[in-house]
N, C-alpha and C positions, 0 to 999 in steps of 0.2 A: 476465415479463421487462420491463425499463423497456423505454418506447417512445424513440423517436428525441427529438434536444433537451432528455430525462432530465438532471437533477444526478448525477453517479456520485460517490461516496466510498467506496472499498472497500480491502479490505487481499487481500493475497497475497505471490507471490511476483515479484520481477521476472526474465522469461528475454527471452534476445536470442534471436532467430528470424529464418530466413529474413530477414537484413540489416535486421530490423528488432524493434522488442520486440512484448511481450503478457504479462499479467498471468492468472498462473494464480490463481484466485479461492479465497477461503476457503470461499463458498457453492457452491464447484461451478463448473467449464468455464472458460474464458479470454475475456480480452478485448483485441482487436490496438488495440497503443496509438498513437498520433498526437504525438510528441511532439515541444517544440523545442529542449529542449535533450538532448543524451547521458547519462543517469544513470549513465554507468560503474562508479561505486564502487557503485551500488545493485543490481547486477545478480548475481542466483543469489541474492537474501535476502530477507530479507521488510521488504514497503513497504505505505503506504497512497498512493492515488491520487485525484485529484481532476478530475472534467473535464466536458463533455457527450458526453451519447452522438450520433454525427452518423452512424450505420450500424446496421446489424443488429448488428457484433459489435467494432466500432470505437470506440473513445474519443478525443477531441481532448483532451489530458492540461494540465490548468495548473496542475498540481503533484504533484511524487514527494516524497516523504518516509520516512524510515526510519520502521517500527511503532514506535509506542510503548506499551509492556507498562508493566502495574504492577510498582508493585517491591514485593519480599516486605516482610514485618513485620518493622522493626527493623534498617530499611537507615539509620539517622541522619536519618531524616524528621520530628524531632520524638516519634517514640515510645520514653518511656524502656524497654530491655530488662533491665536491669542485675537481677541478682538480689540484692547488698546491700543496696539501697533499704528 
């Protein structure tokens, strides 16, 4: 487990708890988050997070963001699909 003062960047899921949030982890267990602003639209879906660790199981958060997933083959990324070619 990182030690305190740790870089965290991890993804999950965001829950509100106990009047407060925590990030249910990809790798296993949660982390009580410290944040300063409300990410209410992020909350029940999955995010990555960014902050230092300043507890045992605590994160001082300086950034929520939605996951970003790859996108399949032949999403209009530059690769042609087309079968007439």
């Amino acid at each position: 487990m990182a030690g305190i003062g740790s870089r965290i960047d991890e993804t999950g899921t965001l829950l509100r708890v106990a009047g407060g949030f925590a990030l249910r982890r990809d790798v296993g267990g949660r982390w009580r988050l410290d944040l300063r602003r409300t990410p209410v639209d992020h909350v029940e879906k999955r995010v990555r997070i960014t902050g230092i660790l300043v507890g045992e199981d605590l994160v001082e958060v300086d950034g929520v963001a939605p996951e970003i997933t790859a996108a399949p083959p032949g999403n209009g990324l530059g690769e042609d699909t087309r079968t007439d070619a």
